[in-house]
PDB file of N, CA, C and O in Angstrom:
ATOM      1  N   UNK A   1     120.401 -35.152  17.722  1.00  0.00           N
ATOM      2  CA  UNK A   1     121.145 -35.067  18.956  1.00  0.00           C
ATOM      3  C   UNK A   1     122.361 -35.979  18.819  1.00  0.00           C
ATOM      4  O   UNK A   1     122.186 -37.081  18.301  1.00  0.00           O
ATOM      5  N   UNK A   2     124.010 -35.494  19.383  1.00  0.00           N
ATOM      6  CA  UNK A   2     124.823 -36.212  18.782  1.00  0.00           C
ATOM      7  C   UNK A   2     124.667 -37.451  20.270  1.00  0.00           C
ATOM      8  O   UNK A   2     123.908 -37.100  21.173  1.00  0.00           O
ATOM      9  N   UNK A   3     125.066 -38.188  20.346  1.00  0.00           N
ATOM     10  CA  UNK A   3     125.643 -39.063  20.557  1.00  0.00           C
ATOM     11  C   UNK A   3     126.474 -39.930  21.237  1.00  0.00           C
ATOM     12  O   UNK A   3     126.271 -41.043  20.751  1.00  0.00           O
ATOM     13  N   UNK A   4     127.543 -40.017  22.359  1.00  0.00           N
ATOM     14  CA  UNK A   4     128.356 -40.724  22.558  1.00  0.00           C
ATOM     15  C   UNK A   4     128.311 -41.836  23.770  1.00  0.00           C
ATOM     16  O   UNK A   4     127.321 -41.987  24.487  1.00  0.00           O
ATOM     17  N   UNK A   5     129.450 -42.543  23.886  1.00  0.00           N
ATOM     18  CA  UNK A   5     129.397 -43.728  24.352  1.00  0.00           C
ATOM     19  C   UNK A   5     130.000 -43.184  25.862  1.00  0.00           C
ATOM     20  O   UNK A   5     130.698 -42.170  25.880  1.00  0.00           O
ATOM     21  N   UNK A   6     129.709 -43.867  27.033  1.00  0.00           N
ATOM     22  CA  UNK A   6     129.654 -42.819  28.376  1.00  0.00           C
ATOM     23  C   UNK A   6     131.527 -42.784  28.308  1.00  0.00           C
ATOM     24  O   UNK A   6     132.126 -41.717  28.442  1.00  0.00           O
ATOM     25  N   UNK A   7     132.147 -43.909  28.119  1.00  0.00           N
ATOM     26  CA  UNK A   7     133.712 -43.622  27.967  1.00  0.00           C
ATOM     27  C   UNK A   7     134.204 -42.651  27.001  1.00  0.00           C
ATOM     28  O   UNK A   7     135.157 -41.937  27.312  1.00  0.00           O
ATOM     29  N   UNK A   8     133.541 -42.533  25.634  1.00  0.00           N
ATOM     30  CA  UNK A   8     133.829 -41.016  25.005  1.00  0.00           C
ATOM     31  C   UNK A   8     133.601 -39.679  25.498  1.00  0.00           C
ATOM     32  O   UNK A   8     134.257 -38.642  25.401  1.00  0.00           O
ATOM     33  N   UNK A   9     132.386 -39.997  26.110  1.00  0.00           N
ATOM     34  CA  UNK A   9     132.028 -38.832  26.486  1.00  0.00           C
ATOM     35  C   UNK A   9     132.662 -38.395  28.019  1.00  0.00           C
ATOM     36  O   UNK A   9     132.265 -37.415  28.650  1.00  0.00           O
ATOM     37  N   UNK A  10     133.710 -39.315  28.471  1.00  0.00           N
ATOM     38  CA  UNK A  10     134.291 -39.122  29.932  1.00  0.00           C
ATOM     39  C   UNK A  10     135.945 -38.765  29.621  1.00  0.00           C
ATOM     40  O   UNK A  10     136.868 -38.613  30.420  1.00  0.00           O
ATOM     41  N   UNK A  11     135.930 -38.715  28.519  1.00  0.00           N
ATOM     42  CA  UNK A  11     137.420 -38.279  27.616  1.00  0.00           C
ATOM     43  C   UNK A  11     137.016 -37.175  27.428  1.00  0.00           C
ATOM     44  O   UNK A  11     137.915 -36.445  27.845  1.00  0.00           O
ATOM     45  N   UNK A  12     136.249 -36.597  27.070  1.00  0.00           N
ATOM     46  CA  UNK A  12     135.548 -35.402  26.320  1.00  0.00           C
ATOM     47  C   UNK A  12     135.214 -34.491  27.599  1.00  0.00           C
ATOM     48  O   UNK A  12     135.976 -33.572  27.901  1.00  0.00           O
ATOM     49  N   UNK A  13     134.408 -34.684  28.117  1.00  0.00           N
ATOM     50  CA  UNK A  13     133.583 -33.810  28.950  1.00  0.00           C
ATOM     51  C   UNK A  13     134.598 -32.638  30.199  1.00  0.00           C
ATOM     52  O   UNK A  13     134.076 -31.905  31.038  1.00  0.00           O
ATOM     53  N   UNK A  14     135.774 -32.764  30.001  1.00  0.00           N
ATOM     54  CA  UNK A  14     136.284 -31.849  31.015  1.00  0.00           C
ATOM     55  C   UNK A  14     136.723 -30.532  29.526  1.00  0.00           C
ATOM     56  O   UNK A  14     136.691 -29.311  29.675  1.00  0.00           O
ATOM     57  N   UNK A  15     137.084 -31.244  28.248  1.00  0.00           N
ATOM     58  CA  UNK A  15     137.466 -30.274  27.259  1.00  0.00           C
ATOM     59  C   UNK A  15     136.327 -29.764  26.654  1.00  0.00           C
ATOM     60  O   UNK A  15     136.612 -28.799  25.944  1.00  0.00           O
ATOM     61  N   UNK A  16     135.023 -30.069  26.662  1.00  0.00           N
ATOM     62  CA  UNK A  16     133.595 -29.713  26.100  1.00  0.00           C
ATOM     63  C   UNK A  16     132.936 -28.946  27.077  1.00  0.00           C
ATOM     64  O   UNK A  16     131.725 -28.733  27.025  1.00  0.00           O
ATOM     65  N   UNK A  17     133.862 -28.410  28.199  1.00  0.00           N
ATOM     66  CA  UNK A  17     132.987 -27.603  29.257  1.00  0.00           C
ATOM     67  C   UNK A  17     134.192 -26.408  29.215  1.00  0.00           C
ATOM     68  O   UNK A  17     133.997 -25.328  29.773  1.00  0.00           O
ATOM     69  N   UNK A  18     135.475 -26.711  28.490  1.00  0.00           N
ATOM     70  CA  UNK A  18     136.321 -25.693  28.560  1.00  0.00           C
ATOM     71  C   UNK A  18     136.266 -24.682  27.747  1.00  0.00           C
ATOM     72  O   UNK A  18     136.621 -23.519  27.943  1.00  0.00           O
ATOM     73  N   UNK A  19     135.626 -25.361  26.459  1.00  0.00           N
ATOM     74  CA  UNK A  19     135.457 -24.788  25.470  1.00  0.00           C
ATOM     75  C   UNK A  19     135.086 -23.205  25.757  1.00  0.00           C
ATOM     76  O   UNK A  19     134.562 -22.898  26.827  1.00  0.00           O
ATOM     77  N   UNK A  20     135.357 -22.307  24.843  1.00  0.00           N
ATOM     78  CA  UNK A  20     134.532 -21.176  25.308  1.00  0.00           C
ATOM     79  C   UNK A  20     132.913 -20.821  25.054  1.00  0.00           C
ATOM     80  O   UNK A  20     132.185 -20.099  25.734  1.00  0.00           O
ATOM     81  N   UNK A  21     132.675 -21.404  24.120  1.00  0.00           N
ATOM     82  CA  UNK A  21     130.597 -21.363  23.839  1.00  0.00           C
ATOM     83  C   UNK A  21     130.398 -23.119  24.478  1.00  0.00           C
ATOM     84  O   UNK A  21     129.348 -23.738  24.307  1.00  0.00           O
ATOM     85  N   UNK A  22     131.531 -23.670  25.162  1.00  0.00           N
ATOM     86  CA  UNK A  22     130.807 -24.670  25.929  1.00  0.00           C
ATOM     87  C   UNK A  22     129.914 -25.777  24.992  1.00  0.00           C
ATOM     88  O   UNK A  22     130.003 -25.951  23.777  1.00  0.00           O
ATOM     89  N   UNK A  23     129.190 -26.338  25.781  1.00  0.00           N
ATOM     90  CA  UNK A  23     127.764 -27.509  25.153  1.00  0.00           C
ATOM     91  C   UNK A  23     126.804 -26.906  24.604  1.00  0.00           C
ATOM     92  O   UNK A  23     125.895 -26.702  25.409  1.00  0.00           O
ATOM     93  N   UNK A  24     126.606 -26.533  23.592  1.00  0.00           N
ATOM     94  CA  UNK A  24     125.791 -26.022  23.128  1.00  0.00           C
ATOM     95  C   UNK A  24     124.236 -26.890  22.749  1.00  0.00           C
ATOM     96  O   UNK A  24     123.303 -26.107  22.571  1.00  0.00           O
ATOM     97  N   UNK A  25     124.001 -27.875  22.660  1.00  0.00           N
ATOM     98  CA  UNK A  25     123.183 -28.477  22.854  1.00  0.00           C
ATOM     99  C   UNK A  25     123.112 -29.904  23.390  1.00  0.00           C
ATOM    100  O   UNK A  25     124.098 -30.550  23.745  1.00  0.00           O
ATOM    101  N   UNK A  26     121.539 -30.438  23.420  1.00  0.00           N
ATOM    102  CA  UNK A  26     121.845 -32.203  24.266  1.00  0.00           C
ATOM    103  C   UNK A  26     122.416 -32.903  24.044  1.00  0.00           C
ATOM    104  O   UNK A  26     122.196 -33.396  22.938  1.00  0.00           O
ATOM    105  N   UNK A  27     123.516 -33.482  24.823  1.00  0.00           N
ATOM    106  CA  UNK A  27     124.228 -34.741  24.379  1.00  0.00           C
ATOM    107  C   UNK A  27     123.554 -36.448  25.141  1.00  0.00           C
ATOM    108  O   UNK A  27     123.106 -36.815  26.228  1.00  0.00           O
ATOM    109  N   UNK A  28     123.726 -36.815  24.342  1.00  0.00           N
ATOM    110  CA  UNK A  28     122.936 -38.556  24.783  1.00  0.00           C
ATOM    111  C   UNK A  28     124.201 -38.733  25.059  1.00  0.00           C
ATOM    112  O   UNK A  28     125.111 -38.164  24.456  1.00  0.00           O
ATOM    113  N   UNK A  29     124.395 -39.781  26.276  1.00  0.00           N
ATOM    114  CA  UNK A  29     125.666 -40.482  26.391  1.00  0.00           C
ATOM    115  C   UNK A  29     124.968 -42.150  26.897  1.00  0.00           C
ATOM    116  O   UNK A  29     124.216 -42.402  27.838  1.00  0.00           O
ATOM    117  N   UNK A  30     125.418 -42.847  26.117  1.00  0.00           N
ATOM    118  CA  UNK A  30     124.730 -43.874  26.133  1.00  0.00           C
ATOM    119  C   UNK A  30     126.194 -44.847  26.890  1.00  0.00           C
ATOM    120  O   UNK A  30     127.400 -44.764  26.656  1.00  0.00           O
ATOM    121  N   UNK A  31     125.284 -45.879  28.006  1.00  0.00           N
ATOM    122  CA  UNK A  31     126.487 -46.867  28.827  1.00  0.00           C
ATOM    123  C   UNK A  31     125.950 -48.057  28.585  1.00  0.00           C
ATOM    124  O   UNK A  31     124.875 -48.241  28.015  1.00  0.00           O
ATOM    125  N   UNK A  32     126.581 -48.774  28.953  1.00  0.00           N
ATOM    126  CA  UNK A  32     125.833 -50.549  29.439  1.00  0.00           C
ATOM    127  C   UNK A  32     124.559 -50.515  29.989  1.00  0.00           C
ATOM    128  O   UNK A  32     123.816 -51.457  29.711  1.00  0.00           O
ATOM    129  N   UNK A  33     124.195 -49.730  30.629  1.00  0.00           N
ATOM    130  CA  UNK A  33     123.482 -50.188  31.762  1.00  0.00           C
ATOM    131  C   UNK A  33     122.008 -49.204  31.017  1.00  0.00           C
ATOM    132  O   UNK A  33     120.892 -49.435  31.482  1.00  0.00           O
ATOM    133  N   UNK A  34     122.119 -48.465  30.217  1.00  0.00           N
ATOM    134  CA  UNK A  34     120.842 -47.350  29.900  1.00  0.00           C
ATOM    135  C   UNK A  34     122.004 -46.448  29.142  1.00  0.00           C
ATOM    136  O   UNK A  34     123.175 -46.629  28.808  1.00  0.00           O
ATOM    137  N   UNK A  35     120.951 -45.281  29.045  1.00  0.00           N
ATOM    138  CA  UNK A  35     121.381 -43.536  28.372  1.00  0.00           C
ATOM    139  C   UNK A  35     120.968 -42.818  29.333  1.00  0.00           C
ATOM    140  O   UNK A  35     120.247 -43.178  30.263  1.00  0.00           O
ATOM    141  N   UNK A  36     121.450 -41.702  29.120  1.00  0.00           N
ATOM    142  CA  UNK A  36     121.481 -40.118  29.740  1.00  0.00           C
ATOM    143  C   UNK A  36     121.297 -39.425  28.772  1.00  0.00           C
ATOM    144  O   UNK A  36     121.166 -39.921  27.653  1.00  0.00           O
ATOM    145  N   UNK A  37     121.230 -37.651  29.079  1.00  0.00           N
ATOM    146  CA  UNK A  37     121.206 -37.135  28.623  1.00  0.00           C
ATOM    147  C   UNK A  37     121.573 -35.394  29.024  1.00  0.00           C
ATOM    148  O   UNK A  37     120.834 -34.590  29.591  1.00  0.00           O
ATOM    149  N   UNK A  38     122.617 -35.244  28.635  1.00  0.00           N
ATOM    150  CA  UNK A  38     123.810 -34.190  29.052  1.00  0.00           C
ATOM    151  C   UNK A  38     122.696 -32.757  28.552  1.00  0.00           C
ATOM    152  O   UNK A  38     122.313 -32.787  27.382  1.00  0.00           O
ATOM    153  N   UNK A  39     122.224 -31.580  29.429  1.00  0.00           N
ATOM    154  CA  UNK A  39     122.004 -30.265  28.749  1.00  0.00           C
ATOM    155  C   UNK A  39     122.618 -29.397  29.155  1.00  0.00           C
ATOM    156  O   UNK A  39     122.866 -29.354  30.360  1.00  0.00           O
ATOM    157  N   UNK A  40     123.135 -28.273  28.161  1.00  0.00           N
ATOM    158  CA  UNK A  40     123.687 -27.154  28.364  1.00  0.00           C
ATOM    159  C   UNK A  40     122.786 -26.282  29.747  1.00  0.00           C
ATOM    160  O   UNK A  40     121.602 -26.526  29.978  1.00  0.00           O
ATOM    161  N   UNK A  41     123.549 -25.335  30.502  1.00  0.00           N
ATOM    162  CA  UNK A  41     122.924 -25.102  31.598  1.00  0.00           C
ATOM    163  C   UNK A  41     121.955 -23.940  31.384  1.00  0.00           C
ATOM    164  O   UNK A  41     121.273 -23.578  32.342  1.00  0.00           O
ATOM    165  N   UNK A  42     121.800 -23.105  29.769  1.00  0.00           N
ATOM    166  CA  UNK A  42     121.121 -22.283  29.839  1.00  0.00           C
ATOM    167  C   UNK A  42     119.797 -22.866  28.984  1.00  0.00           C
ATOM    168  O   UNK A  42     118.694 -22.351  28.800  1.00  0.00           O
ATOM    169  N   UNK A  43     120.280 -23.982  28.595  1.00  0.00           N
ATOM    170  CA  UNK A  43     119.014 -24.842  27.766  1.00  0.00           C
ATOM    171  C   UNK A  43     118.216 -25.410  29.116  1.00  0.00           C
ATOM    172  O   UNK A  43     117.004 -25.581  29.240  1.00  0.00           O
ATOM    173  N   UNK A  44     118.828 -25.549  29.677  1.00  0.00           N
ATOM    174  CA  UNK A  44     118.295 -26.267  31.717  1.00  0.00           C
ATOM    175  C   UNK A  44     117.492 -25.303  32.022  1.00  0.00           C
ATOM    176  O   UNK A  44     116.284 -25.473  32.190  1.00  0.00           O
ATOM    177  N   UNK A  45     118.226 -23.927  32.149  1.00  0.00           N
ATOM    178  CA  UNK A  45     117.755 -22.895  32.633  1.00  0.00           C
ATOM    179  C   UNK A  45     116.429 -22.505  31.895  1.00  0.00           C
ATOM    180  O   UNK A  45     115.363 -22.521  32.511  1.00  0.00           O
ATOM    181  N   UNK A  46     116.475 -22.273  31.015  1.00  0.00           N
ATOM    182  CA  UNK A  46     115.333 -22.143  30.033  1.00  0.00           C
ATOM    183  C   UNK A  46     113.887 -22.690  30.004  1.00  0.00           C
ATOM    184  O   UNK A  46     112.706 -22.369  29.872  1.00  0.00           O
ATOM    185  N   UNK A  47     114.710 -23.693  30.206  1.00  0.00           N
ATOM    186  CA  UNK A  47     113.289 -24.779  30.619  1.00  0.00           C
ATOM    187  C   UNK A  47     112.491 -25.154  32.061  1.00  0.00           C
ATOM    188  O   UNK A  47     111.386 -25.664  32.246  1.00  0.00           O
ATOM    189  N   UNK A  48     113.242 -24.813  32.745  1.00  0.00           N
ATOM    190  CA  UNK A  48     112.837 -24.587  34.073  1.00  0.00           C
ATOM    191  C   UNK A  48     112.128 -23.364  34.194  1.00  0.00           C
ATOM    192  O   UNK A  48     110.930 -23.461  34.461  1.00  0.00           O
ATOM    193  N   UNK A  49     112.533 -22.429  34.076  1.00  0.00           N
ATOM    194  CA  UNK A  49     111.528 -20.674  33.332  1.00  0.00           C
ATOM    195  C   UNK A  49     110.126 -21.594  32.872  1.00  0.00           C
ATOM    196  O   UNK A  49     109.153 -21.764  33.606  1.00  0.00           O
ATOM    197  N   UNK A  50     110.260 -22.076  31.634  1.00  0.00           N
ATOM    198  CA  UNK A  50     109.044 -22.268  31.240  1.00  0.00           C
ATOM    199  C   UNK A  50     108.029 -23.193  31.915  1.00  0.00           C
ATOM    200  O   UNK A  50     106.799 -23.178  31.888  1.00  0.00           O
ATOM    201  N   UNK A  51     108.886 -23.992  32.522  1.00  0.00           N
ATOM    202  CA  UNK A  51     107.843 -25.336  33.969  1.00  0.00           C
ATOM    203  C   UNK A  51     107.195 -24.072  34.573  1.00  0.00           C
ATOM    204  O   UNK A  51     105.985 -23.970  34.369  1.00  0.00           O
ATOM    205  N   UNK A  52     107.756 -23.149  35.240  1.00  0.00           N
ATOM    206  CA  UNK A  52     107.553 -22.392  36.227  1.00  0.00           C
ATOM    207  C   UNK A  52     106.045 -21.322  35.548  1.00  0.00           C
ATOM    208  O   UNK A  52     104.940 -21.017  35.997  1.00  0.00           O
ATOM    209  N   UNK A  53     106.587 -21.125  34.639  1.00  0.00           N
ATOM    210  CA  UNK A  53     105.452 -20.063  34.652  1.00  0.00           C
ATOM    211  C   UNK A  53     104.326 -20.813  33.890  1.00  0.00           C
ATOM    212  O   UNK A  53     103.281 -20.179  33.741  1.00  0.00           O
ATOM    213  N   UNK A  54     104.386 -22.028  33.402  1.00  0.00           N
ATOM    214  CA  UNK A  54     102.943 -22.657  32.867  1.00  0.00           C
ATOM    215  C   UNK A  54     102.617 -23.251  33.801  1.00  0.00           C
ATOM    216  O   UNK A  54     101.674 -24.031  33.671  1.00  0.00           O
ATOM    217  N   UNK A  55     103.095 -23.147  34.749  1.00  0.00           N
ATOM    218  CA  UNK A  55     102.312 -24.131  36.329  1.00  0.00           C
ATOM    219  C   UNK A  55     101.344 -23.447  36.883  1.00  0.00           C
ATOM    220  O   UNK A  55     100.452 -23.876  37.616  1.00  0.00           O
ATOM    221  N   UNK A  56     101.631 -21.810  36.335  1.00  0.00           N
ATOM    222  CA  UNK A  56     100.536 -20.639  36.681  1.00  0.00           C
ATOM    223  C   UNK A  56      99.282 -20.900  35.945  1.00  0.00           C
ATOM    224  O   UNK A  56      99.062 -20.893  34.734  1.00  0.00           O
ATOM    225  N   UNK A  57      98.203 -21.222  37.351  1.00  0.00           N
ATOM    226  CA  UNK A  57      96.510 -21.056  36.221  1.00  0.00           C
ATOM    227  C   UNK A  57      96.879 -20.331  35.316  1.00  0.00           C
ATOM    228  O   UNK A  57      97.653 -19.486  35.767  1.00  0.00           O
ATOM    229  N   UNK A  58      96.639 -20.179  33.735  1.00  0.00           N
ATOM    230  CA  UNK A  58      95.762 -19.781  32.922  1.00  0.00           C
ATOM    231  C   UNK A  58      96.659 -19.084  32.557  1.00  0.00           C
ATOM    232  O   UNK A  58      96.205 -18.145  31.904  1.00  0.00           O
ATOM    233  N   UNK A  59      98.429 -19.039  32.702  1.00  0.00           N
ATOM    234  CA  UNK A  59      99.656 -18.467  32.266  1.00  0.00           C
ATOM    235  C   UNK A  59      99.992 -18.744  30.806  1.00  0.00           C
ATOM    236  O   UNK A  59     100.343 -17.847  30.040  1.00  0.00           O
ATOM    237  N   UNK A  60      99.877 -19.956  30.468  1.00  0.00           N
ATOM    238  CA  UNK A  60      99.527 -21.009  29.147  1.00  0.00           C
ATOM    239  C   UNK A  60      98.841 -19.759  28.365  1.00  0.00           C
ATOM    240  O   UNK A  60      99.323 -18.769  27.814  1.00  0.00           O
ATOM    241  N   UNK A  61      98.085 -20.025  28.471  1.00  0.00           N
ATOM    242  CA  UNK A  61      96.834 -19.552  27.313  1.00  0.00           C
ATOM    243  C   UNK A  61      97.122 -17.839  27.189  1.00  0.00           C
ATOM    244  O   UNK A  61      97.136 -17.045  26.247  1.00  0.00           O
ATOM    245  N   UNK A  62      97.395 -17.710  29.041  1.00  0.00           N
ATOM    246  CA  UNK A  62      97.728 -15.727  28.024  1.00  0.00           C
ATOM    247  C   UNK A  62      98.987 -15.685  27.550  1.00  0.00           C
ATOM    248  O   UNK A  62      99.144 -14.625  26.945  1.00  0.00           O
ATOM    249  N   UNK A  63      99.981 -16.371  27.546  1.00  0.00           N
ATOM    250  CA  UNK A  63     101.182 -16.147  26.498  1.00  0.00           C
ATOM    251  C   UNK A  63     100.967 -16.242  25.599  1.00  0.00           C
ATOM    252  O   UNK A  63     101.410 -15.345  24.882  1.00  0.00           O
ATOM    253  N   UNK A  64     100.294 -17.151  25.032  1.00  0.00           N
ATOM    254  CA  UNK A  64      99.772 -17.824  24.021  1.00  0.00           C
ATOM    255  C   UNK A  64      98.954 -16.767  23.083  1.00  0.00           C
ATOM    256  O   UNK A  64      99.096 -16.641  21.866  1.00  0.00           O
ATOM    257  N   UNK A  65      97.966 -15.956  24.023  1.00  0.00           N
ATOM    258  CA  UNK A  65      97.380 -14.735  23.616  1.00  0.00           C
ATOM    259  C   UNK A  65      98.422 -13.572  22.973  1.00  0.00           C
ATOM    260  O   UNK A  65      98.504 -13.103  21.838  1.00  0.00           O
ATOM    261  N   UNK A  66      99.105 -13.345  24.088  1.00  0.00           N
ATOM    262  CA  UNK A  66      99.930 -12.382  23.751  1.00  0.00           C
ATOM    263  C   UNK A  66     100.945 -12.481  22.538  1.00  0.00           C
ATOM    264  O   UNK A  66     101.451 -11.438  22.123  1.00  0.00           O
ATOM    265  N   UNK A  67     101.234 -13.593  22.006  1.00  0.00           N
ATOM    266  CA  UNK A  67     101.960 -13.871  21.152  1.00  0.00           C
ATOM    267  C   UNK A  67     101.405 -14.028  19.753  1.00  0.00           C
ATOM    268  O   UNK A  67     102.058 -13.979  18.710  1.00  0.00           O
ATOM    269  N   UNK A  68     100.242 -14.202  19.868  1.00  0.00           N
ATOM    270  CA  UNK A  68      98.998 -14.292  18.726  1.00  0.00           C
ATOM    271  C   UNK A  68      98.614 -12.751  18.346  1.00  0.00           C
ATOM    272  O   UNK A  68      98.131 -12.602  17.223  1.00  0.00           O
ATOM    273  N   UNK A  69      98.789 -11.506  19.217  1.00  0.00           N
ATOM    274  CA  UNK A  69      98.353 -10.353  19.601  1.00  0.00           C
ATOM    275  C   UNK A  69      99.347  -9.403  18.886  1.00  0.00           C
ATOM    276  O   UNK A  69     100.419  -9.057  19.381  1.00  0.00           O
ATOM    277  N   UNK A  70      98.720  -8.876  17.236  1.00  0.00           N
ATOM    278  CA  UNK A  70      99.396  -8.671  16.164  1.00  0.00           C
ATOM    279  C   UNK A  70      99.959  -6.876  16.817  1.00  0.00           C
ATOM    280  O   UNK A  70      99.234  -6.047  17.368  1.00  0.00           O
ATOM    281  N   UNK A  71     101.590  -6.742  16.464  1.00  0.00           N
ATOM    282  CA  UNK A  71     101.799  -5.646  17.409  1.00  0.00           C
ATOM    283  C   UNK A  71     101.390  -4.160  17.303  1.00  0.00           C
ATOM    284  O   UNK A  71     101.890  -3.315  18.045  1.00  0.00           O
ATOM    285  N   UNK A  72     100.500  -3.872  16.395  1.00  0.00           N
ATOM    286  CA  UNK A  72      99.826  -3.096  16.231  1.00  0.00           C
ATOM    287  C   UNK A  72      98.886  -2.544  17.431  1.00  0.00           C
ATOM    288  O   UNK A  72      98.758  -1.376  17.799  1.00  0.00           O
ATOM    289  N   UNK A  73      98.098  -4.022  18.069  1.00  0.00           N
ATOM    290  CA  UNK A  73      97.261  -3.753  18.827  1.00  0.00           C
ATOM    291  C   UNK A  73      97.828  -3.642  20.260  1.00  0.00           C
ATOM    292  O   UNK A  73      97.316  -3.535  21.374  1.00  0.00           O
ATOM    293  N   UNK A  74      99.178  -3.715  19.755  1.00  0.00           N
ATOM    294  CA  UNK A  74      99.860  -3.886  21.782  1.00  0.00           C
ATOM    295  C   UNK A  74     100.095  -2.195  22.085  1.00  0.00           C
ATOM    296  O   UNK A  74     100.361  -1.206  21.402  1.00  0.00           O
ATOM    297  N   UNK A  75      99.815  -2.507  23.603  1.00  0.00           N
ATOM    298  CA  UNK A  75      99.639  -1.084  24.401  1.00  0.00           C
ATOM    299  C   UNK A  75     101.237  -0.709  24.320  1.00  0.00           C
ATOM    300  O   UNK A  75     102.149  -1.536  24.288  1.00  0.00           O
ATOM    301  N   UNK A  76     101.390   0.894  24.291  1.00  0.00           N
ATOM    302  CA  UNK A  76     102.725   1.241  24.212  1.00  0.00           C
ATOM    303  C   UNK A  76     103.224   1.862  25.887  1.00  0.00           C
ATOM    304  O   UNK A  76     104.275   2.406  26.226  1.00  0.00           O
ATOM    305  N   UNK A  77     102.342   1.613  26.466  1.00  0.00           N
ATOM    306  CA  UNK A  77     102.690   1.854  27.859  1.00  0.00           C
ATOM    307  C   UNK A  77     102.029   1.383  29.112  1.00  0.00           C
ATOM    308  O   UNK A  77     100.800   1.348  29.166  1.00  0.00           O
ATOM    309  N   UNK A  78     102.678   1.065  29.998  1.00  0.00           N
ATOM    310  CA  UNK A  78     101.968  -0.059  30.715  1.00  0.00           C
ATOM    311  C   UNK A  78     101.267   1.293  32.143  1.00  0.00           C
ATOM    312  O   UNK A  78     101.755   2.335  32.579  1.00  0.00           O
ATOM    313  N   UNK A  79     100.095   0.623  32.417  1.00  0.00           N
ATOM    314  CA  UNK A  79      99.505   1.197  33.324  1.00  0.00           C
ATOM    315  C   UNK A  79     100.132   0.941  34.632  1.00  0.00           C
ATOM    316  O   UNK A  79      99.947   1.945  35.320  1.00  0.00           O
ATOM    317  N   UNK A  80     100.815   0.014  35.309  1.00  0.00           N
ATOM    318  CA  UNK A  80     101.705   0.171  36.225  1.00  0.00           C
ATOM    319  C   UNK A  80     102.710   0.733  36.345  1.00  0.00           C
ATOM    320  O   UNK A  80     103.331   0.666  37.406  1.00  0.00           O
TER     321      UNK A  80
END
């Protein structure tokens, strides 16, 4: 993860959001006082998806299934 100092990164941060592919991943911005930590909004997004649906009883374990679930054996049409 790169790196910068909160005054670099306050030089930076209006041209690192202009960019056209933007922040592409976490930036640490480290100050006097502690660190932060800058995420792209679809890396945010992403991860909030995944809080959400492992908060579901027993959501965990059937993804988990389903992803283990060699595609041979997957149904080619859904009953709903």
């Amino acid at each position: 993860m790169r790196t910068l100092t909160v005054e670099h990164a306050q030089a930076q941060l209006e041209a690192m959001l202009e960019q056209p592919d933007g922040l592409k991943s976490p930036l640490r911005i480290e100050g006097p006082g502690g660190s932060a930590v800058l995420v792209p909004e679809a890396l945010w997004s992403g991860a909030q998806e995944s809080l959400a649906l492992l908060s579901i009883p027993a959501m965990g374990e059937s993804l988990q299934a389903g992803m283990n679930t060699p595609l041979g054996e997957c149904d080619e049409s859904l009953a709903w």
